[in-house]
N, C-alpha and C positions, 0 to 999 in steps of 0.2 A: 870660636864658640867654646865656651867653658865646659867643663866636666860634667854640671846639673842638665845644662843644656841640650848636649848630645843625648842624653839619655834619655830626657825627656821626646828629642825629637826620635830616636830609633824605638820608643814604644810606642808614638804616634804611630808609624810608617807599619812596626808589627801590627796592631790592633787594626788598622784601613787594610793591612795584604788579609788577615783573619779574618776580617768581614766580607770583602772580596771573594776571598777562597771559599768560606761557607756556601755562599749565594751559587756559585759556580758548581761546584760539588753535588746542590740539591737540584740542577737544571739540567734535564736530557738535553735541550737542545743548546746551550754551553758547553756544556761537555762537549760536544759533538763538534763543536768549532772549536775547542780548545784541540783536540783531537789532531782536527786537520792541519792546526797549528805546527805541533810536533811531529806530525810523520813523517813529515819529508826531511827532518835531520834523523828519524829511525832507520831511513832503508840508507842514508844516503853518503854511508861506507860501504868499501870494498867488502866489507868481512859477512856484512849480512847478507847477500848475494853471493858473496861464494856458498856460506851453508846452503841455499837452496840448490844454487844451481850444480851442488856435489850429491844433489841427493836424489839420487837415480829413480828411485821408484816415482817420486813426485814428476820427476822433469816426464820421462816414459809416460807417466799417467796422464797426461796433457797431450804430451805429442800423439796416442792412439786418439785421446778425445775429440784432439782438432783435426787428423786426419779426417774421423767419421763424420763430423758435422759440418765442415766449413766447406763447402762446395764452390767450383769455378762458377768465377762473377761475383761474390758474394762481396758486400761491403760488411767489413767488420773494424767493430772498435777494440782494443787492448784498455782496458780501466787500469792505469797504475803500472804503464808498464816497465819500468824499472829499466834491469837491461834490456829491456827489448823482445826477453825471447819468446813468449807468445804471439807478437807481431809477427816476427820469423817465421813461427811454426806456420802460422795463415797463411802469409804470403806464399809459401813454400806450397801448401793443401791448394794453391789456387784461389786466392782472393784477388778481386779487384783492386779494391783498394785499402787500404788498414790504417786507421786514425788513432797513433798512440799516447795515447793522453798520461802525461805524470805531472805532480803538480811540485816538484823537489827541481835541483837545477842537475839532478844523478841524469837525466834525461841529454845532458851532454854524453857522456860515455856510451847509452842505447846509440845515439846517433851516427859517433863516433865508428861504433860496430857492425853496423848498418852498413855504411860505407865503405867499411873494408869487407864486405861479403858481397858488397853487391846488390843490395837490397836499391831499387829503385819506386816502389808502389807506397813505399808508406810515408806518412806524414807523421814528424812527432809534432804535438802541442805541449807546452810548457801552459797547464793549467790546471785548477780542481775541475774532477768533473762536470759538478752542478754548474757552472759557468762556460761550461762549451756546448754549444749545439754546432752539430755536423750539417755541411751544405745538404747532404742527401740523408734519407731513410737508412738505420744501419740495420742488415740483415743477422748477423753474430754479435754482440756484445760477450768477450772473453775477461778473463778476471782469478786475478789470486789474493784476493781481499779477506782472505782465511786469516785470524789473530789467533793468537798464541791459546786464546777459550773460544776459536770458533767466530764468534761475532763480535770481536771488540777493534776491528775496523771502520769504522763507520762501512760495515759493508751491506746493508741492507738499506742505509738510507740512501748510498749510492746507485745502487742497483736497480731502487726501486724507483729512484728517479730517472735513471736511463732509460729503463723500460718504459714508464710513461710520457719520454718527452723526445725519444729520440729512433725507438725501436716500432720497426716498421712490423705493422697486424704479421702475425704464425712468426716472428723472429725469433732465433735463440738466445739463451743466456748461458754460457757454460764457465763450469760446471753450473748447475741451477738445482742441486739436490744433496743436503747435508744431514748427516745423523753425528751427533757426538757422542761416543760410546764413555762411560767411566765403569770402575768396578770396584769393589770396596778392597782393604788393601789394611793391612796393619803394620806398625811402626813403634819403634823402639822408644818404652815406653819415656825414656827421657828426652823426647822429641817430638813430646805432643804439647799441643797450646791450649791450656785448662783458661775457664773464663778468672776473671780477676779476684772474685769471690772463692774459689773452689783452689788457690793458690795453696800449699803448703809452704810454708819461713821459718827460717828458725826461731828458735828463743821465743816459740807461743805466740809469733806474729801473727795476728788475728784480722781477713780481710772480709769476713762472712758478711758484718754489716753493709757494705759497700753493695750488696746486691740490691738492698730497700733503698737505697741511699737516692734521694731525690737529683742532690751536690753529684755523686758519682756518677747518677745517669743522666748530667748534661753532658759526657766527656765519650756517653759508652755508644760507639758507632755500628754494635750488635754484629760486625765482624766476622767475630766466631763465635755466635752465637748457635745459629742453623743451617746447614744446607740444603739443598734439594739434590735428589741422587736416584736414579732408576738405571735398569740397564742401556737405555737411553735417555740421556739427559735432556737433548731436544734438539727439534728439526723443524726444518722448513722445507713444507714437499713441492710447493705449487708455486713457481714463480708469477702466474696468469693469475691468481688468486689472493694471494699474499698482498695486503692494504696500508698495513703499518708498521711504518720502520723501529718502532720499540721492539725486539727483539721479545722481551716477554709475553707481551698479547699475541705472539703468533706461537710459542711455544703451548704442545699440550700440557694438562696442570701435572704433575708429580708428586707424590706424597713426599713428606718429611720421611726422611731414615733416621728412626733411634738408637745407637749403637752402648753398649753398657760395659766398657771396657775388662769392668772386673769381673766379668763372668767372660772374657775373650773375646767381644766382641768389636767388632769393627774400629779403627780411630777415623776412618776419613775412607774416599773416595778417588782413584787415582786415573789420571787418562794421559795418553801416550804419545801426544802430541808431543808437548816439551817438558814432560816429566815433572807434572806440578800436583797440588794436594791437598784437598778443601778436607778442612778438617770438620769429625763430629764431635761433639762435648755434649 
């Protein structure tokens, strides 16, 4: 293939992935499959399981919860269970039986583990949730389907389809109640991200226009345009309640925060999760 040739066909192949990716980008429920696509290479090293399972308060905070809820008899599911150790903790609380559903092949190693403890009650399935239904009614439905912002899991769509197709009238979902806390937070002013327009360059480089600029706002994805920021950012209280898996129609509305930096105010909004920072401008 000649030199004109190739070129021509690698901006074919860029221009079809750009069209592609737009269409995907603007669709919840793409996303949402593209999603489950990737996750199972996200957990499916060592290293992101050791951070959890070194981090003591989290692990503790499970083990009191499944002590309290999961009662002898009880059939419970593990949504995503990784290594296993929510399966564990059930079995251990007195489960009948425990159905551990992952949809990654890391689901080798849980089992692996399993058997070297001793674990005889539980079942792994190598699947996505939505494509398994349990022989029986599951009394527990457990779950660490928390992302990095809370709900950028597909954890509500998963959930909320358990609950309606698998989870047996008064069952539980645990945890089944999230508040994301942020707080405002100032930062070193050469590390904040001003919009494209409001740029300072050298030598009188001038990018004001680009604000009206029809050409410049087919490129501008408003980004860091705005955030939404309260002492709480948003929750879901009612698992029994809760109808639709878009994450923003079950959150309460928020007002915009306007922060004015040159009078000290605010640049952004920080939360404590994984130490991230939605910025104001």
């Amino acid at each position: 293939m000649t030199n004109r040739a190739q070129r021509a066909a690698t901006k074919a192949v860029r221009s079809a992935t750009e069209f592609v990716a737009e269409r995907v980008a603007s669709s919840d429920r793409m996303m949402s499959v593209v999603y489950d696509l990737i996750n199972g290479s996200n957990f499916a090293g060592l290293e992101a399981h050791e951070e959890m399972l070194s981090d003591r308060v989290r692990v503790e905070a499970y083990h009191r919860g499944i002590q309290r809820n999961v009662q002898a008899g009880d059939v419970v599911l593990d949504l995503g269970t990784g290594t296993g150790l929510l399966a564990f903790m059930a079995s251990k609380a007195g489960a009948k039986k425990v159905y551990a559903v992952e949809h990654s092949d890391f689901i080798q190693v849980a089992r692996e583990i399993a058997a070297h403890n001793g674990f005889t009650n539980i079942e792994f399935i190598r699947a996505n949730s939505r494509e398994f239904t349990p022989p029986e009614p599951i009394d527990v439905v457990l779950h660490e389907q928390m992302g990095d912002e809370l709900f950028n899991e597909n954890m509500l769509e998963n959930l909320l389809d358990l609950r309606d197709r698998v989870l047996r009238p008064g069952g539980r979902i645990l945890p089944a109640r999230f508040r994301l806390f942020v707080e405002p937070i100032s930062v070193n002013e050469d590390m904040r991200i001003r919009r494209f327009w409001n740029i300072d360059l050298p030598d009188g480089i001038d990018l004001s226009a680009s604000e009206h600029s029809p050409v410049a706002g087919r490129f501008d994805t408003g980004r860091n345009d705005q955030f939404l920021a309260s002492s709480t950012l948003g929750c879901v209280d009612d698992w029994r309640s809760a109808t639709d898996p878009r994450v923003r129609s079950e959150w309460p509305r928020v007002p915009r925060v306007a922060a004015d930096p040159t009078r000290g105010g605010a640049h952004g909004v920080g939360g404590r999760n994984r130490r991230w920072l939605l910025y104001l401008v």
